[in-house]
Residue, then its C-alpha position, 0 to 999 in steps of 0.5 A: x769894811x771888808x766883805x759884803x754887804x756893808x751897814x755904814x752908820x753915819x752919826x752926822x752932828x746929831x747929839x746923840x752921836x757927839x761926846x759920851x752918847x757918841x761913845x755909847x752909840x758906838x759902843x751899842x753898834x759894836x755889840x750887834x756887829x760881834x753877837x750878829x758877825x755883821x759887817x757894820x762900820x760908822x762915820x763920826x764927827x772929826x773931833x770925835x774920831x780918836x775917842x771912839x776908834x780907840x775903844x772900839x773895833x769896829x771900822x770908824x769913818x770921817x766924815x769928810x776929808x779934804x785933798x790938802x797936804x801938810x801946810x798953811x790949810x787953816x781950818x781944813x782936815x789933813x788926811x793924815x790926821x785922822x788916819x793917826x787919829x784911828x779912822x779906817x776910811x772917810x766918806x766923801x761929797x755927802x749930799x750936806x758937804x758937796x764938793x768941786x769935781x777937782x776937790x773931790x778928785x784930789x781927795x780920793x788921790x790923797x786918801x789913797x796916799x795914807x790907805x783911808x778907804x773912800x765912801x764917795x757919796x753921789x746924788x743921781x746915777x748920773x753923777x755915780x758915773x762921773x765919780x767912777x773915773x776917780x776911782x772910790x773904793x764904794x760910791x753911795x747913791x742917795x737922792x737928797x728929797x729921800x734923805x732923813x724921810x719916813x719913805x726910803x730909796x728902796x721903796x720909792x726910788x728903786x731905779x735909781x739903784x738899778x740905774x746906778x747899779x749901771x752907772x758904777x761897774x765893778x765899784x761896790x755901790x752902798x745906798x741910802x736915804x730913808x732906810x729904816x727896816x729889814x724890808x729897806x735894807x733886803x730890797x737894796x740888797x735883792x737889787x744889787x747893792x752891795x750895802x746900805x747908809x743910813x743915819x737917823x734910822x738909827x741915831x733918832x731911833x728910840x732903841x737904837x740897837x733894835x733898830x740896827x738888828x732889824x736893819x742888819x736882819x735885811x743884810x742876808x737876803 
């Protein structure tokens, strides 16, 4: 994700993001981001993550990470696997995988270590502050009661993108929850953020690749 504004399209563990659909909804998303020059990257499942970074050249995120080293981490997600496994970067603290201030904090240092971009999700503006002293590379504001819903931030909770805007300072700050249209994405965007997350506008979509071109339309206000 380098340059601005940014669309970042997380799969979640939607079936329409796992396995071949994943592939294919990744390979759509591709084609937008080449025939509109558009800055688009994704977020995919852990096990997913090698498969579709190796066959496409858009930016793959993980969806999470954790602070660990090489060790004894059962079940945990070492940084450097899935940097070897393709991905550019990794989100962090979503809202549906919060995690402890000093995990977070550990996180952020390790992605640092292997140069994983990090996309540190916040809940309030509040909280967007209390990230910045760990120094993300982005942090995404979504209010929770917004997310998945029919009414997005941009339109029923713009200050708290203002607020935000407040809270972050020089870190790019990217905005989800609800977002679903051009209008959505260009008031975002006229407010100051610096691009967009979104996940079931275009994973549930019944088009998803006209979906994501009227969402990449609202990117050049």
């Amino acid at each position: 994700m380098v340059g601005n504004p940014i669309l970042l399209i997380n799969f979640k563990t939607y079936e329409e993001g796992t396995g071949d659909r994943g592939l294919k909804m990744a390979k759509i998303i591709e084609k937008v981001a080449m025939e509109t020059k558009a800055n688009i990257a994704i977020a995919v499942q852990i096990a997913e993550i090698q498969r579709i970074a190796s066959e496409i050249s858009i930016p793959v995120y993980s969806q999470h990470m954790d602070g660990i080293h090489y060790g004894s981490n059962t079940g945990w997600i070492l940084p450097e696997t899935i940097k070897n496994a393709g991905a550019a970067g990794t989100i962090l603290n979503h809202s549906e995988h919060q995690m402890k201030p000093d995990a977070l904090r550990e996180a952020v240092e390790r992605a640092k270590e292997v140069r994983l971009k990090t996309v540190v999700c916040a809940n309030t503006p509040e909280m967007a502050k209390q990230v910045t002293k760990f120094s993300p590379d982005y942090i995404a504001v979504e209010p929770p009661e917004l997310i998945g819903g029919t009414v997005s931030i941009s339109k029923a909770k713009p200050e708290v993108i203002t607020n935000s805007l407040k809270s972050v300072g020089s870190i790019p700050l990217l905005v989800g929850a609800g977002v679903k249209n051009k209008e959505d994405v260009k008031k975002a965007i006229q407010l100051g953020a610096s691009g967009v997350l979104v996940a079931s506008g275009v994973m549930k979509a019944l088009n998803p690749e006209k979906a994501i071109k009227e969402l990449v339309a609202g990117l050049n206000v």
